[in-house]
DOTOR-16912 format. One record per residue (C-alpha): x negated, y negated, z. Coordinates in pm, whole numbers, padded with zeros to 5 digits, always signed. Layout:
<rs>
XYZ ...
</rs>
This chain:
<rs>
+03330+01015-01375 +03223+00627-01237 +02976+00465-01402 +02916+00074-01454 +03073-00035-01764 +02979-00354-01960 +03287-00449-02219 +03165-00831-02241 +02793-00984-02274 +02692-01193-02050 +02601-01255-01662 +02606-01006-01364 +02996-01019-01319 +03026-00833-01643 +02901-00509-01446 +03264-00323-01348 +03220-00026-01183 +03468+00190-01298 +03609+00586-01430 +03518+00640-01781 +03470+00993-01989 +03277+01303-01893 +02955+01324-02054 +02918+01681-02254 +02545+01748-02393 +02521+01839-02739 +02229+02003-02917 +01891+01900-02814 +02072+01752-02541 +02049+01749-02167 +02338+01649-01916 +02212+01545-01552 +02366+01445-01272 +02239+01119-01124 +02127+01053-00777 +01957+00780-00866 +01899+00473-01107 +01642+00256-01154 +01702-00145-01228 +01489-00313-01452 +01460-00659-01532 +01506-00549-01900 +01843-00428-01846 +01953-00790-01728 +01839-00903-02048 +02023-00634-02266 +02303-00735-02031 +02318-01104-02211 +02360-00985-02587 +02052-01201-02641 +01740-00978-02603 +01521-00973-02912 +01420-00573-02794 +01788-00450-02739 +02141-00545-02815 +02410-00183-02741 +02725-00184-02893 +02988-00247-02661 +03121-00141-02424 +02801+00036-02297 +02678+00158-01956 +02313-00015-01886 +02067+00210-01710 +01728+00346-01883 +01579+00576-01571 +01718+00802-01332 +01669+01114-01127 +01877+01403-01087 +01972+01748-01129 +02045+01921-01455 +02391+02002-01520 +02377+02167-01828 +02170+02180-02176 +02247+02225-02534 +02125+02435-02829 +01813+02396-02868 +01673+02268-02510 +01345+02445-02358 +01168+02195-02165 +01427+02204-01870 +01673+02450-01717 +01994+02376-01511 +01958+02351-01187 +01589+02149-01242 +01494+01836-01067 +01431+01602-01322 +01349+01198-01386 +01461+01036-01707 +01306+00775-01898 +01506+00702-02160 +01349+00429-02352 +01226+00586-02684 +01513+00841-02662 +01785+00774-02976 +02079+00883-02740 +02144+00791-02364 +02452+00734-02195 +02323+00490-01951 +02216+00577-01605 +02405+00358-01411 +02658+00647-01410 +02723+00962-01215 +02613+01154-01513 +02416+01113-01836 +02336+01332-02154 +02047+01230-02379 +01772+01345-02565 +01559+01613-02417 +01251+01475-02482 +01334+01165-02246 +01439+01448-01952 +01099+01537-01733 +01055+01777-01415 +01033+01583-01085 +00776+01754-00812 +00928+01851-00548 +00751+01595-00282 +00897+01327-00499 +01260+01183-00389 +01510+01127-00647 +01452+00697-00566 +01118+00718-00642 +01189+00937-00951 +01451+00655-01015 +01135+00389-01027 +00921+00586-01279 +01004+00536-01657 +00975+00145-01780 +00805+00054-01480 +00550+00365-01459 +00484+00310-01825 +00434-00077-01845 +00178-00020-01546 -00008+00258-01758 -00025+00062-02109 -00081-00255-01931 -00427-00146-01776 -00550+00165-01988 -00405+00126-02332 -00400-00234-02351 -00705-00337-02097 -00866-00044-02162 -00985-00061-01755 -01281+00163-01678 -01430+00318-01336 -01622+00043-01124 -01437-00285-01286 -01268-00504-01115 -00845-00538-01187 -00690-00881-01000 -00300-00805-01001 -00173-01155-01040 +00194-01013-00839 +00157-00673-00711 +00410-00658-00476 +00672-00557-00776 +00801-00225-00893 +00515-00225-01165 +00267-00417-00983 +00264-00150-00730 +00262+00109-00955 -00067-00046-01158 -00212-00072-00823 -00225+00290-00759 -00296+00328-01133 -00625+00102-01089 -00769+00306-00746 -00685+00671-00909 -00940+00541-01165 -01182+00415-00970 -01127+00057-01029 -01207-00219-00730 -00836-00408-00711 -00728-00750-00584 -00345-00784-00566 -00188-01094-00506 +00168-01129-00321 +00369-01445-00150 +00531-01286+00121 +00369-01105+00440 +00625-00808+00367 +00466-00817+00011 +00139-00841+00105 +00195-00549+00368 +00354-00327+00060 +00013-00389-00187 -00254-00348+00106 -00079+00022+00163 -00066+00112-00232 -00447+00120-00197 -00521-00230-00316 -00888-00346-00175 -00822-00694-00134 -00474-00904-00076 -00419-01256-00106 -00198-01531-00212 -00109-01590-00555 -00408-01800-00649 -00385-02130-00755 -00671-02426-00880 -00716-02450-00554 -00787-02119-00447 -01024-02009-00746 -01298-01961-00562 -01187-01696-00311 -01146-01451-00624 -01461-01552-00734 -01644-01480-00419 -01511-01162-00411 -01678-01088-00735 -02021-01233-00683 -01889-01519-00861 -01824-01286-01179 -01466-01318-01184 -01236-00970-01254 -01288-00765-01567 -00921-00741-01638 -00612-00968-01513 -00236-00813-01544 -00015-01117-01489 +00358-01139-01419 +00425-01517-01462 +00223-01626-01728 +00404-01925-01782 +00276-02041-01445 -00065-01898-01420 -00209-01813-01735 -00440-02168-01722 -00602-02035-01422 -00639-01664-01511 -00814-01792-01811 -01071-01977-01550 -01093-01698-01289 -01144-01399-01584 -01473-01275-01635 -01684-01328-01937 -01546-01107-02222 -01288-00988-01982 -00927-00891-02032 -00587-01056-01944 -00252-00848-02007 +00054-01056-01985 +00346-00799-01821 +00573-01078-01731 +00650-01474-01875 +00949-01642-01801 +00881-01996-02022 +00639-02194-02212 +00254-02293-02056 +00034-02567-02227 -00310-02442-02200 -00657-02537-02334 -00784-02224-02580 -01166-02349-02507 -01163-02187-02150 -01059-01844-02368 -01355-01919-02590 -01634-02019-02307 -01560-01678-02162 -01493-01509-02520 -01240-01330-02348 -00879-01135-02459 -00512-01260-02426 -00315-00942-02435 +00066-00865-02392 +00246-00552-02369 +00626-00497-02417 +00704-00128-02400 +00944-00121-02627 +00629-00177-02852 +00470+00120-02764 +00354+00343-03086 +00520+00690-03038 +00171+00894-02983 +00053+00657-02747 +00419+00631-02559 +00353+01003-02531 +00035+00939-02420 +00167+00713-02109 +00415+00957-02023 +00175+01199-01985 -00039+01021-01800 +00233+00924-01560 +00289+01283-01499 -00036+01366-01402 -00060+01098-01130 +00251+01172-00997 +00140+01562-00936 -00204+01489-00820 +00004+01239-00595 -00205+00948-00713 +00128+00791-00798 +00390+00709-00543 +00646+00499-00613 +00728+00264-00366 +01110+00184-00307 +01220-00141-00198 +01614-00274-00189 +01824+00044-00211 +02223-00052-00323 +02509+00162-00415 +02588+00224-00749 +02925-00072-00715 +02669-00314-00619 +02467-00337-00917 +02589-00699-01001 +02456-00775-00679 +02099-00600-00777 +02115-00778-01060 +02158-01099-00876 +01797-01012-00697 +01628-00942-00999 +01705-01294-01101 +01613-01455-00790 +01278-01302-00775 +01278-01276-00422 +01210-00907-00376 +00930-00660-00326 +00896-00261-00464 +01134-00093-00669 +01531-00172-00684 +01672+00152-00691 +02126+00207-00695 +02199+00494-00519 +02455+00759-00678 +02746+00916-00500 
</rs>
């Protein structure tokens, strides 16, 4: 079968698309065939040997969600039948293949039925990104119905996501975004208000959206940029989640203390077991009530991944990056 094949740590070159074994599924064990595969900006990290969360043995094929078909089961398998339309998440599993392949076998527990009005790309985005969006706002903000959530870059694979998250609850939601195709993606996941990523100069706007309260919970993506001003723009014993940082930020801890408010970070890989569960469940349920919709953005053949991986660096795009399987 082809799958992407990583022999060497180290940059986006190191991807080589290429034939390696078939997959068989052992027991407790669940062998799908791939339609799609979803690219995370963990997996670029994996991909340089250096990532305090995950280092594979080599050679390994990168990949933790996917959508697909069942192939075939092992011993021992009850939660899926062949022939099922399914969407891994293969995080917390303890085997995976990879999904940048045309198959995978892994753990059955990491192998969950796709609705039928969900495509296999948008079954491709769920898993890290579905999950991160979840913890982020109810397990780590703990958001309630009637607060305010300001998505400090909701034009992302998760940031869209928590959007849709924050209006199935019955949360207000401000979403920032720097382009107008962006901005166009976060107004039509729901989100009330969209603006520019705010700035010191642009406080204010937030704050006049919120009676000059300032939102009850902040999910940022760049914290290394914007963390001084989320800490001026939060609301008084409010709540910012840090999803993303990509360097060091000197701030002053007294604005933290005039508004007594939280610093919080997630990192899925984090996640407790029970309340992983927890997520996935809750994932589930949105996507059947059709809360949750993932929103696709750059599609690319499975051969191209190097060059997804290339965008994912870049920062330049907006919704999920999704390969497409042959």
């Amino acid at each position: 079968m082809k799958a992407i094949q990583v022999t060497q740590f180290g940059g986006p070159d190191k991807l080589v698309y290429t034939d390696v074994e078939d997959v068989v599924a052992g027991k407790g064990e669940v062998c799908v065939r791939l339609y799609a595969a979803g690219v995370n900006p963990s997996d670029t990290y994996t991909l340089t040997g250096t990532y305090a969360f995950s280092k594979p043995q080599l050679p390994y094929t990168p990949g933790l969600d996917g959508a697909g078909i069942v192939e075939a089961i092992g011993e021992g398998v009850a939660n899926v039948a062949v022939g099922d339309r399914v969407f891994i998440a293969s995080l917390m599993g303890r085997k995976s293949t990879g999904t940048f392949a045309q198959k995978i076998v892994c753990d059955a527990t990491v192998v969950h039925l796709l609705p039928d009005h969900v495509s296999f790309d948008q079954g491709a985005a769920l898993g890290v990104p579905a999950m991160t969006a979840y913890r982020a706002l109810f397990q780590r903000a703990g958001l309630k119905p009637g607060q305010t959530v300001f998505i400090h870059g909701a034009s992302g694979g998760v940031g869209l996501q928590a959007v849709q998250m924050a209006k199935s609850h019955g949360a207000k939601v401000i979403g920032t975004a720097s382009k107008p195709e962006g901005k166009k993606m976060v107004q039509e996941a729901g989100a009330d208000v969209v603006m520019n990523h705010v700035t010191e100069t642009t406080l204010e706007e937030v704050l006049a959206l919120t009676d000059g309260h300032g939102p009850d919970v902040i999910i940022e993506f760049l914290a290394n940029v914007n963390l001084e001003t989320d800490l001026k723009l939060i609301a008084p014993f409010g709540k910012i989640v840090i999803v993303g940082n990509r360097g060091s930020i000197e701030i002053n801890p007294r604005l933290a203390m005039q508004k007594e408010c939280d610093i919080l970070a997630t990192a899925l890989w984090n996640a407790p077991k029970e309340e992983y569960e927890q997520s996935i469940h809750g994932v589930i349920g949105m996507l059947k009530s059709g809360a949750l919709h993932p929103v696709i953005g750059t599609t690319l053949p499975l051969q191209e991944a190097s060059q997804g991986f290339d965008l994912l660096a870049e920062g330049t795009g907006h919704g999920k990056l999704v390969l497409k399987i042959d």
